[in-house]
N, CA, C and O atoms as a GROMACS GRO file, in nm:
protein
  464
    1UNK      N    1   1.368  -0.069   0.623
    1UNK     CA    2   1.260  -0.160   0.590
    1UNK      C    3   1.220  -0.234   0.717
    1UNK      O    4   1.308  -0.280   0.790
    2UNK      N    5   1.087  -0.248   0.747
    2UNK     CA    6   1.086  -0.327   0.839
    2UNK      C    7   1.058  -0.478   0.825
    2UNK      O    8   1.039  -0.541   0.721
    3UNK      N    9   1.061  -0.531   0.980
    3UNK     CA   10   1.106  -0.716   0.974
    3UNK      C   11   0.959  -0.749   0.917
    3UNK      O   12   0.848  -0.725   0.964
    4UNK      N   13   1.003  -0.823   0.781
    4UNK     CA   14   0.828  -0.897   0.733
    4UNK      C   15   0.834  -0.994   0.772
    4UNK      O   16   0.937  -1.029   0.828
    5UNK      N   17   0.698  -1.103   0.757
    5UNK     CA   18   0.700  -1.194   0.800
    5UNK      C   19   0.788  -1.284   0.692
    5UNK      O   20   0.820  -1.255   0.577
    6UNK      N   21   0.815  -1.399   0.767
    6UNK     CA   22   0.901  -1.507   0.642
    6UNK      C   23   0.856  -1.579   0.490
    6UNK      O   24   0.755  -1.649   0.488
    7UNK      N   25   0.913  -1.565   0.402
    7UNK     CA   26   0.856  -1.546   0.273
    7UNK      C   27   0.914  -1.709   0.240
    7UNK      O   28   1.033  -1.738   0.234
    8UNK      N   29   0.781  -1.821   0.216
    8UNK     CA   30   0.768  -1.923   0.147
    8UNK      C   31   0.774  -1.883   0.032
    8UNK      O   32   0.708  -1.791  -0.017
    9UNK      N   33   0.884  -1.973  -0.037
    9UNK     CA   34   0.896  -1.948  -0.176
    9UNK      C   35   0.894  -2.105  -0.235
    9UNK      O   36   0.939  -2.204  -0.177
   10UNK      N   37   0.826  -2.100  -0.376
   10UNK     CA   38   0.871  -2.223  -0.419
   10UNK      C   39   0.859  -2.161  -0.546
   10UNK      O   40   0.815  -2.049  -0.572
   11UNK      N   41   0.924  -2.290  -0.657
   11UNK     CA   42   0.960  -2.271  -0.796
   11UNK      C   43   0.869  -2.251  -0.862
   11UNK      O   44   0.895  -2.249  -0.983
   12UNK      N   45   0.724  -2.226  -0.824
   12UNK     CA   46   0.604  -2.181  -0.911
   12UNK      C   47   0.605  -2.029  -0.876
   12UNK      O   48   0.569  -1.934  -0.946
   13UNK      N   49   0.657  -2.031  -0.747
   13UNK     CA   50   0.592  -1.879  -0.718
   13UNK      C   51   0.721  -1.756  -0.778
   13UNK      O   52   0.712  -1.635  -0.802
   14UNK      N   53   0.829  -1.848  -0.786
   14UNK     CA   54   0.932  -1.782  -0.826
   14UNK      C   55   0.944  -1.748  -1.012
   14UNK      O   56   0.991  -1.649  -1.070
   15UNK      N   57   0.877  -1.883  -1.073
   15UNK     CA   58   0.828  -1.851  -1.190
   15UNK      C   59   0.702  -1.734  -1.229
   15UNK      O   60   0.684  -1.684  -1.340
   16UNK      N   61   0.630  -1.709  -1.112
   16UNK     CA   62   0.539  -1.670  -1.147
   16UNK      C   63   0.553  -1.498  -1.158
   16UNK      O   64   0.492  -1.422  -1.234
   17UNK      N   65   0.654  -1.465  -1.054
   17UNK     CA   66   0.697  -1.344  -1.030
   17UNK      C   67   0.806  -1.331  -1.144
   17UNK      O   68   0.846  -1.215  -1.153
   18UNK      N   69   0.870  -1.425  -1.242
   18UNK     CA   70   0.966  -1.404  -1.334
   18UNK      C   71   0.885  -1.376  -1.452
   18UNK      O   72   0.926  -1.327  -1.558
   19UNK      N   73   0.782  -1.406  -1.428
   19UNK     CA   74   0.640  -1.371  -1.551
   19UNK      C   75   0.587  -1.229  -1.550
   19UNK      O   76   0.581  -1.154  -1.647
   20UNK      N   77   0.545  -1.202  -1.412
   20UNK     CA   78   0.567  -1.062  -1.373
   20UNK      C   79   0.632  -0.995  -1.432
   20UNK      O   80   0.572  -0.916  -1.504
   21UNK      N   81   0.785  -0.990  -1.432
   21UNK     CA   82   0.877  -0.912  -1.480
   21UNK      C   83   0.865  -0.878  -1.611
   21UNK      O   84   0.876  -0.762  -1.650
   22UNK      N   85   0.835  -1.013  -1.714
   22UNK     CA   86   0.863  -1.043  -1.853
   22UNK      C   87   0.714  -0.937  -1.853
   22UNK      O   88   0.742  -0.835  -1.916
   23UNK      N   89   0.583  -0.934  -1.809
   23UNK     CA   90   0.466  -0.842  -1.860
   23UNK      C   91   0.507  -0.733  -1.808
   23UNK      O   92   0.492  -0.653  -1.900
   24UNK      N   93   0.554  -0.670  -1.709
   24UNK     CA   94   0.606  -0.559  -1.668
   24UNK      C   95   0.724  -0.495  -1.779
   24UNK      O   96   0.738  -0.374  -1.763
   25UNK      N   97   0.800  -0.549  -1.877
   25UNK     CA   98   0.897  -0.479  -1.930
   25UNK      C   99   0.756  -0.496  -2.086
   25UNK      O  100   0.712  -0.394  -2.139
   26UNK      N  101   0.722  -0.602  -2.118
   26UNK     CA  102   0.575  -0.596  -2.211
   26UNK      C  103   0.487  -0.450  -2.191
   26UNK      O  104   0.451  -0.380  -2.285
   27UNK      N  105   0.469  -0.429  -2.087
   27UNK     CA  106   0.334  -0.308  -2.078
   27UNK      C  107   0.462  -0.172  -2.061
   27UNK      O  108   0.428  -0.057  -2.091
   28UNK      N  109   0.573  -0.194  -2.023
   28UNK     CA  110   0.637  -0.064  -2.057
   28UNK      C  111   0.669  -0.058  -2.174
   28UNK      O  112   0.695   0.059  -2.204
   29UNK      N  113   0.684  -0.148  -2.280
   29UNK     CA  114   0.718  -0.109  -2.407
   29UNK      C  115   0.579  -0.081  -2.484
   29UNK      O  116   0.583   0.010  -2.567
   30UNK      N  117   0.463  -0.145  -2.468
   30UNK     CA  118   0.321  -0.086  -2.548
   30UNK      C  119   0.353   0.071  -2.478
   30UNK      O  120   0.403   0.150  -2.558
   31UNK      N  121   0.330   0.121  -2.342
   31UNK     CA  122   0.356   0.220  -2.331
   31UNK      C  123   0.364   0.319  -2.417
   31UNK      O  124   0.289   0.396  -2.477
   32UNK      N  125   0.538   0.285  -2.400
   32UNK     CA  126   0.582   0.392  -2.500
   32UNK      C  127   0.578   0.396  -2.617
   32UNK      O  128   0.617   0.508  -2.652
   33UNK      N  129   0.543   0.311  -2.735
   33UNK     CA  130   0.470   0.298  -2.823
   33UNK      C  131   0.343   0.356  -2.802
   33UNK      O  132   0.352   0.474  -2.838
   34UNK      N  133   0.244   0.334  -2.768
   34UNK     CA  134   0.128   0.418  -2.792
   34UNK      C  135   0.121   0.563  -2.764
   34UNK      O  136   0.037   0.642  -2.808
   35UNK      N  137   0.241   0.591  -2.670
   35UNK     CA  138   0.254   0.730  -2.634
   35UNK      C  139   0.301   0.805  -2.716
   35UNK      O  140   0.248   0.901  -2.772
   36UNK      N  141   0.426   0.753  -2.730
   36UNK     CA  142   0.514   0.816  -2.848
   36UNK      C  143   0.589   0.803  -2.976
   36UNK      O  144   0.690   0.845  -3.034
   37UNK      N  145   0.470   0.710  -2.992
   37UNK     CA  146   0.472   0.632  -3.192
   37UNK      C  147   0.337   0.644  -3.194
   37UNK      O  148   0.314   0.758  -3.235
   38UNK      N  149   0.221   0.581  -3.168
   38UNK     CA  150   0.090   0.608  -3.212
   38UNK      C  151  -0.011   0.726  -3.203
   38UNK      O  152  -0.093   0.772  -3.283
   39UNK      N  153   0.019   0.751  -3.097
   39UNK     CA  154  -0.027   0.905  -3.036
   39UNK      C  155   0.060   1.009  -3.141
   39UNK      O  156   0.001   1.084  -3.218
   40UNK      N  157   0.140   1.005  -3.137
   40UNK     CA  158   0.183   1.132  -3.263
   40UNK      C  159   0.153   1.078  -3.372
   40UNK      O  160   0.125   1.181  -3.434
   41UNK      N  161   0.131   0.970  -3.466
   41UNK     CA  162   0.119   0.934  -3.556
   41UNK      C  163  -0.036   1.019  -3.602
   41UNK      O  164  -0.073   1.086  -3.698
   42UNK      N  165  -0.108   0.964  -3.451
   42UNK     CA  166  -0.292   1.003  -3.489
   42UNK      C  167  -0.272   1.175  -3.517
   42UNK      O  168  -0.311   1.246  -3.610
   43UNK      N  169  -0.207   1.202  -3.414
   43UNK     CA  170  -0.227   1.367  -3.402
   43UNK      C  171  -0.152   1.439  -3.526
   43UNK      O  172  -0.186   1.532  -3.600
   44UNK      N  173  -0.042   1.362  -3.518
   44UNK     CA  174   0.047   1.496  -3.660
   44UNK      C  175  -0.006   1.420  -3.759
   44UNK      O  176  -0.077   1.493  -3.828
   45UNK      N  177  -0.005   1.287  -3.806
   45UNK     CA  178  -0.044   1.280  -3.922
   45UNK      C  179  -0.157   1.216  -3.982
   45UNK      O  180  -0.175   1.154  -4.087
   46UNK      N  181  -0.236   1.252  -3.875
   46UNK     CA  182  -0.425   1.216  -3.945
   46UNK      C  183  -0.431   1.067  -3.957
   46UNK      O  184  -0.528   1.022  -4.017
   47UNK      N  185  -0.329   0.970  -3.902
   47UNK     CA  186  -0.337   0.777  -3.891
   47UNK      C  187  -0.422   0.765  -3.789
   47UNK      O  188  -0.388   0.838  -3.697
   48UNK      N  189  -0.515   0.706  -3.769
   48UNK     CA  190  -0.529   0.662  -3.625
   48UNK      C  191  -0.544   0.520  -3.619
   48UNK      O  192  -0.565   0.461  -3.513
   49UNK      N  193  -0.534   0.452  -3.752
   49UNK     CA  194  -0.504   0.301  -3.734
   49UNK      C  195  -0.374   0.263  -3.622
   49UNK      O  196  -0.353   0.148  -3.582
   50UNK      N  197  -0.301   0.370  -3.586
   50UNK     CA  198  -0.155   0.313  -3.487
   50UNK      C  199  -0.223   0.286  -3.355
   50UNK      O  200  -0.201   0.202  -3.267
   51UNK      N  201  -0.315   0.383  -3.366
   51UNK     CA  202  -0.394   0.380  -3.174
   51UNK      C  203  -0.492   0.262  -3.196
   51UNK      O  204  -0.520   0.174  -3.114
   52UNK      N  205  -0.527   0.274  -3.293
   52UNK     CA  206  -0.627   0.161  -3.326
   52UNK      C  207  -0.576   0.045  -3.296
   52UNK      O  208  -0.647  -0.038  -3.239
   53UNK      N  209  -0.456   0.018  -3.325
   53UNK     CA  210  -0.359  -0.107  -3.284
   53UNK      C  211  -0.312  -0.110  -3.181
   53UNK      O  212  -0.338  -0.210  -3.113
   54UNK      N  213  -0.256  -0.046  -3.144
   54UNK     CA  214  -0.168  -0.021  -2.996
   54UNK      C  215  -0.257  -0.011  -2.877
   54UNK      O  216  -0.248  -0.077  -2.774
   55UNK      N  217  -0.343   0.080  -2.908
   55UNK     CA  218  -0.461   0.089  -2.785
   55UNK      C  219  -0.496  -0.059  -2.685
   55UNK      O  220  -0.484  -0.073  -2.564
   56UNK      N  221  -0.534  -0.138  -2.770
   56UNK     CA  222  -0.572  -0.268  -2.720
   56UNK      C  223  -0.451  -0.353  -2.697
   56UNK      O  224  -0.458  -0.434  -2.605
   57UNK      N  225  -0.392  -0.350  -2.734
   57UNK     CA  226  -0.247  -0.451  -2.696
   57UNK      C  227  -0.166  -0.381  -2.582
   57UNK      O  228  -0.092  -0.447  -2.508
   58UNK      N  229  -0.181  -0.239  -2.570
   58UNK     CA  230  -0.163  -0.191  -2.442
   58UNK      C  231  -0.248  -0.248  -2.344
   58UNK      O  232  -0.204  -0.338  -2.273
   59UNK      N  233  -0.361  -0.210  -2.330
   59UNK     CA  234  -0.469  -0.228  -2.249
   59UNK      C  235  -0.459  -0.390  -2.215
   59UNK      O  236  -0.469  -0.432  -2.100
   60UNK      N  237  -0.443  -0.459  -2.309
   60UNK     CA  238  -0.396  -0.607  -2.250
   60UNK      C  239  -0.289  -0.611  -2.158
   60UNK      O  240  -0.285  -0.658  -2.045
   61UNK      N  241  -0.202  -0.555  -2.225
   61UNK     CA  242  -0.078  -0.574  -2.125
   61UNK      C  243  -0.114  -0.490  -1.966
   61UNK      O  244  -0.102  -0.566  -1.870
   62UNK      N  245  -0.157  -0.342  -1.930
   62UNK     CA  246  -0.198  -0.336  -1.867
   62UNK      C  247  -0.246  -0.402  -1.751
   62UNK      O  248  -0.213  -0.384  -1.634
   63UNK      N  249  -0.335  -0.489  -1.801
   63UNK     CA  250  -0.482  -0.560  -1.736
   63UNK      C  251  -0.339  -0.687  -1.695
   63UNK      O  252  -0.309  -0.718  -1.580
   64UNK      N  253  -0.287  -0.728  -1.792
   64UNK     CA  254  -0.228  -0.857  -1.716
   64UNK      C  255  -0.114  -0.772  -1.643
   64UNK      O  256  -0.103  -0.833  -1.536
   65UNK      N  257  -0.065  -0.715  -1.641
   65UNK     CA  258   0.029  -0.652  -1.558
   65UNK      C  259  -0.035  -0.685  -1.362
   65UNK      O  260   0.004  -0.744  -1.261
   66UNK      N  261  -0.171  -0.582  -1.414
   66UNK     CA  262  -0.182  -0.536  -1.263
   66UNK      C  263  -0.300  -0.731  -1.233
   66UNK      O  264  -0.382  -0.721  -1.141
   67UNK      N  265  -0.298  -0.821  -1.279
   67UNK     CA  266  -0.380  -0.920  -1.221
   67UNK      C  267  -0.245  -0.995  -1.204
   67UNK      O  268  -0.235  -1.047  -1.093
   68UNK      N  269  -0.139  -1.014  -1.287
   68UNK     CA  270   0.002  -1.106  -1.222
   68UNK      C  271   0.082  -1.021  -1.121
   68UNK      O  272   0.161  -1.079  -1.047
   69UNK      N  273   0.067  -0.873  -1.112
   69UNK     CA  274   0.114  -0.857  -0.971
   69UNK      C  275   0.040  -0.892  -0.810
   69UNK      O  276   0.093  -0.920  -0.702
   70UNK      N  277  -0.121  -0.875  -0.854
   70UNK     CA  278  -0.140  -0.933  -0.741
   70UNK      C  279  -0.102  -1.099  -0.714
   70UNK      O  280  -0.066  -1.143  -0.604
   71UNK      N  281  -0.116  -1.173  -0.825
   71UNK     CA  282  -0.091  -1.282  -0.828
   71UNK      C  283   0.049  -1.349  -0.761
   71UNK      O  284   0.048  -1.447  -0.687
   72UNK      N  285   0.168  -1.272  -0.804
   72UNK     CA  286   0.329  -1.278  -0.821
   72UNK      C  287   0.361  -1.230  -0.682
   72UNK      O  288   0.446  -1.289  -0.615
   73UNK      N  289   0.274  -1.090  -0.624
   73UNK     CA  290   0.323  -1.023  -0.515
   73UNK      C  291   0.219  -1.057  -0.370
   73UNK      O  292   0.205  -0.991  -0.267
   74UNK      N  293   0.155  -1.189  -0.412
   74UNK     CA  294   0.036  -1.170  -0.243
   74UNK      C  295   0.145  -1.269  -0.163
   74UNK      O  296   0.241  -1.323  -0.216
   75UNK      N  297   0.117  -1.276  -0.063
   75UNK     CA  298   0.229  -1.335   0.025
   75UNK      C  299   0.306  -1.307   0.094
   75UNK      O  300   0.297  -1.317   0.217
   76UNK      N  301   0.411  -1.263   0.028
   76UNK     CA  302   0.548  -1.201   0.016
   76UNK      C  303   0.550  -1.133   0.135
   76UNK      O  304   0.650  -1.135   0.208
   77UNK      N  305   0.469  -1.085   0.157
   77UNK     CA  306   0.511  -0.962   0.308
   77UNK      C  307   0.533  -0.843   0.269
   77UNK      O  308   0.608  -0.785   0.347
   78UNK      N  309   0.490  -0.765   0.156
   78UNK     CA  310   0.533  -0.633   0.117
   78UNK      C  311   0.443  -0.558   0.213
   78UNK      O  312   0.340  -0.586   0.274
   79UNK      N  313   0.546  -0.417   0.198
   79UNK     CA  314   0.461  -0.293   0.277
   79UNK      C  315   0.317  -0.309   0.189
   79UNK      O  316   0.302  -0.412   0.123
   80UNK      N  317   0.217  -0.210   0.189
   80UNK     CA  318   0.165  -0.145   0.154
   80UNK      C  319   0.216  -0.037  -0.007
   80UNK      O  320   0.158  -0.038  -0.115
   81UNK      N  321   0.322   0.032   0.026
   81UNK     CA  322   0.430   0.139   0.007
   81UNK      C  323   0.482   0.041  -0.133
   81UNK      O  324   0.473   0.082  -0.249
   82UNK      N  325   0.515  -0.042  -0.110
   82UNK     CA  326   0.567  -0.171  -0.203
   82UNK      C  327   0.412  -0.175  -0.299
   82UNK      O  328   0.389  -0.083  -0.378
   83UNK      N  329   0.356  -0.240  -0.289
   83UNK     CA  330   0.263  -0.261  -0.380
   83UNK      C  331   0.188  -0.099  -0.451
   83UNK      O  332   0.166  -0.100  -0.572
   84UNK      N  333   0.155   0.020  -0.378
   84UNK     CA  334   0.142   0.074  -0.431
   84UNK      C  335   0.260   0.160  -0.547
   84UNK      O  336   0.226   0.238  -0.636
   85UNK      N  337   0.398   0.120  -0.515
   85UNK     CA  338   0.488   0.195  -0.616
   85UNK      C  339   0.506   0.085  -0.734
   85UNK      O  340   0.546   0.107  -0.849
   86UNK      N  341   0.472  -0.022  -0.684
   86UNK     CA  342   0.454  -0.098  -0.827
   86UNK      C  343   0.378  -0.123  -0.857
   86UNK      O  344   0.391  -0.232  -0.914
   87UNK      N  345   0.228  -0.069  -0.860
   87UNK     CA  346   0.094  -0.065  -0.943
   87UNK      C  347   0.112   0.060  -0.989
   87UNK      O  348   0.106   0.078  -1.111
   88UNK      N  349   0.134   0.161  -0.910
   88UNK     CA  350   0.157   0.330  -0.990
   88UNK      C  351   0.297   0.309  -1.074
   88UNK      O  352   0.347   0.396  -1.145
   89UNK      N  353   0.332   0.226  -1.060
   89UNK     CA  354   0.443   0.246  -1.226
   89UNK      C  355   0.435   0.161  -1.322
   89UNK      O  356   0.525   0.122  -1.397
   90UNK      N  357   0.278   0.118  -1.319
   90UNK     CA  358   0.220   0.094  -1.487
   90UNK      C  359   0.160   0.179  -1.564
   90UNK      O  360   0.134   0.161  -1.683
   91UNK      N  361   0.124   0.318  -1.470
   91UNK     CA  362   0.102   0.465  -1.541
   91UNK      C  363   0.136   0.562  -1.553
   91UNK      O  364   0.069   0.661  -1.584
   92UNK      N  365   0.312   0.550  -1.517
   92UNK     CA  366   0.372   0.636  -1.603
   92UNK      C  367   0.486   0.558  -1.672
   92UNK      O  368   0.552   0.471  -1.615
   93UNK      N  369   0.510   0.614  -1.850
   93UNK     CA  370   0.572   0.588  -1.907
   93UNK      C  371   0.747   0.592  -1.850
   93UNK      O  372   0.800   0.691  -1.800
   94UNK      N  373   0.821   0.447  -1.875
   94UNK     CA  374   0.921   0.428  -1.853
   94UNK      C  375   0.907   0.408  -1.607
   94UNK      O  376   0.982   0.432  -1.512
   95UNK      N  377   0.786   0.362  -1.623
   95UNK     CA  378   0.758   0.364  -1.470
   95UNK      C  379   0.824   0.221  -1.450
   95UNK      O  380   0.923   0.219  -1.378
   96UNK      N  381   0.771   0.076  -1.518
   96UNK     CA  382   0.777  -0.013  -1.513
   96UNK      C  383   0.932  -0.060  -1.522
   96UNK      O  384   0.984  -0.147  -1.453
   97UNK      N  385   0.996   0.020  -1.625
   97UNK     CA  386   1.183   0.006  -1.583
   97UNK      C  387   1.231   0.028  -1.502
   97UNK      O  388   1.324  -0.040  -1.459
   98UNK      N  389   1.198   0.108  -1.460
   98UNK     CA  390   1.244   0.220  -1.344
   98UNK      C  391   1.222   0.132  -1.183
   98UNK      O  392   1.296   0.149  -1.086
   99UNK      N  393   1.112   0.044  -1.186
   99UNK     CA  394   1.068  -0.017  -1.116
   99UNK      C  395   1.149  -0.124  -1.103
   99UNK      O  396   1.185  -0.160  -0.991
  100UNK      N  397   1.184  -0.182  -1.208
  100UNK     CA  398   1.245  -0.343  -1.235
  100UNK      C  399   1.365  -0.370  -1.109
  100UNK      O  400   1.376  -0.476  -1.048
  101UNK      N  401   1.444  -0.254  -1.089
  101UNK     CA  402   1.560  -0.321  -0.999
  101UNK      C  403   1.472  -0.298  -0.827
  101UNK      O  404   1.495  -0.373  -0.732
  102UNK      N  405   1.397  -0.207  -0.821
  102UNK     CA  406   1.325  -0.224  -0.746
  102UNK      C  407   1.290  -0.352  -0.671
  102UNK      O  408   1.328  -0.395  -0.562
  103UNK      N  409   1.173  -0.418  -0.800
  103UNK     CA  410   1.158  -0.578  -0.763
  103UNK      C  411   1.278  -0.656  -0.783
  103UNK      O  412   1.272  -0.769  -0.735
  104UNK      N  413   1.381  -0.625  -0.838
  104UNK     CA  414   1.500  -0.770  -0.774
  104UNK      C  415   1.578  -0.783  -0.664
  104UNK      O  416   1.644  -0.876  -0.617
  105UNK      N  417   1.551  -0.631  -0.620
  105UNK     CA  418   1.590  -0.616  -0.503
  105UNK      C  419   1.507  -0.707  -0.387
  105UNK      O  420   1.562  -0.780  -0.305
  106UNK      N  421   1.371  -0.686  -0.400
  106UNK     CA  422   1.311  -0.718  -0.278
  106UNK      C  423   1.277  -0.888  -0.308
  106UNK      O  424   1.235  -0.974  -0.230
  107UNK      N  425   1.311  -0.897  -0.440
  107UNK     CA  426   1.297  -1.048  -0.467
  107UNK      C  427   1.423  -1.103  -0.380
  107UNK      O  428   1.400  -1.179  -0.286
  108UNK      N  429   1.559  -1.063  -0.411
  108UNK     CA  430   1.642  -1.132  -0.316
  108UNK      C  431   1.671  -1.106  -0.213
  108UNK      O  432   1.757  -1.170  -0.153
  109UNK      N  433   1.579  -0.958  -0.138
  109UNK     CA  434   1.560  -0.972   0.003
  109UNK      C  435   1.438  -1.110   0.054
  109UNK      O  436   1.480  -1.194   0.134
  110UNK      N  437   1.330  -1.121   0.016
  110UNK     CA  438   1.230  -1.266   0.034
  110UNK      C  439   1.333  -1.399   0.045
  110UNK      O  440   1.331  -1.488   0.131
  111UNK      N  441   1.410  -1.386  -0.054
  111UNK     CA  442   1.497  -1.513  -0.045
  111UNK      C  443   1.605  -1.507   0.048
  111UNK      O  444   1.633  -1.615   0.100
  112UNK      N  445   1.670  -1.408   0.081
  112UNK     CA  446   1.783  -1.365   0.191
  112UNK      C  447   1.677  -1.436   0.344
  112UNK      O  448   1.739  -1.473   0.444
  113UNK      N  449   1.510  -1.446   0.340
  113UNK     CA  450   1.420  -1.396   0.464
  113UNK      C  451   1.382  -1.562   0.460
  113UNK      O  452   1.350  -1.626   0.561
  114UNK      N  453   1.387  -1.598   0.370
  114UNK     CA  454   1.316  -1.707   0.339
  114UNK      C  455   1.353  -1.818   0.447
  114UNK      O  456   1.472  -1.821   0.478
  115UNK      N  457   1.275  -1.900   0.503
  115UNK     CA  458   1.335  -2.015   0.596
  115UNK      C  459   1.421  -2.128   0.511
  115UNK      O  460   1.377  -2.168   0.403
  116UNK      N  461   1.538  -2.174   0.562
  116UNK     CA  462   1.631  -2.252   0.535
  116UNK      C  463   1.583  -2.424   0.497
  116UNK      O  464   1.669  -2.507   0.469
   0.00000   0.00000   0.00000
């Protein structure tokens, strides 16, 4: 990894990125619900009230996903590389878990960087 610049942190910004997390494990669970509870529901059994539901409560979560990461992640000093592997793993299913130790990692590298 290379040397970022030094990461100001304070207890809003640290809340704000813990909010992050909480819509990030939110939009992976609509996910997989709409993928693989509503989406088969419409297709094998002629419902499409499940997509009808799920559709939009995904799409919320979505939308706040990717506006509290820019929000949670400007600053910080991430690559490039960083922000794009955690915007591309709000579109694939089980991306956003997969992601999670990811960000606690680099959360307690910022704080390891952070000035004293």
């Amino acid at each position: 990894m290379s040397q970022a610049t030094p990461v100001i942190r304070s207890r809003g910004s640290d809340r704000l990125f813990g909010l992050f997390r909480l819509v990030a494990v939110v939009e992976g669970v609509t996910t997989i619900l709409l993928f693989f509870v509503a989406m088969p529901v419409k297709y094998l059994a002629g419902d499409a009230s499940w997509v009808q539901v799920m559709g939009p409560v995904h799409g919320y979560a979505f939308v706040a996903y990717l506006a509290l990461m820019v929000l949670a992640l400007r600053g910080r000093g991430w690559s490039g590389g960083d922000w794009m592997r955690t915007a591309f793993a709000s579109f694939v299913p089980f991306g956003t878990f997969l992601n999670d130790p990811f960000l606690k990692r680099r959360r307690a590298a910022d704080g390891a960087n952070a000035p004293a």
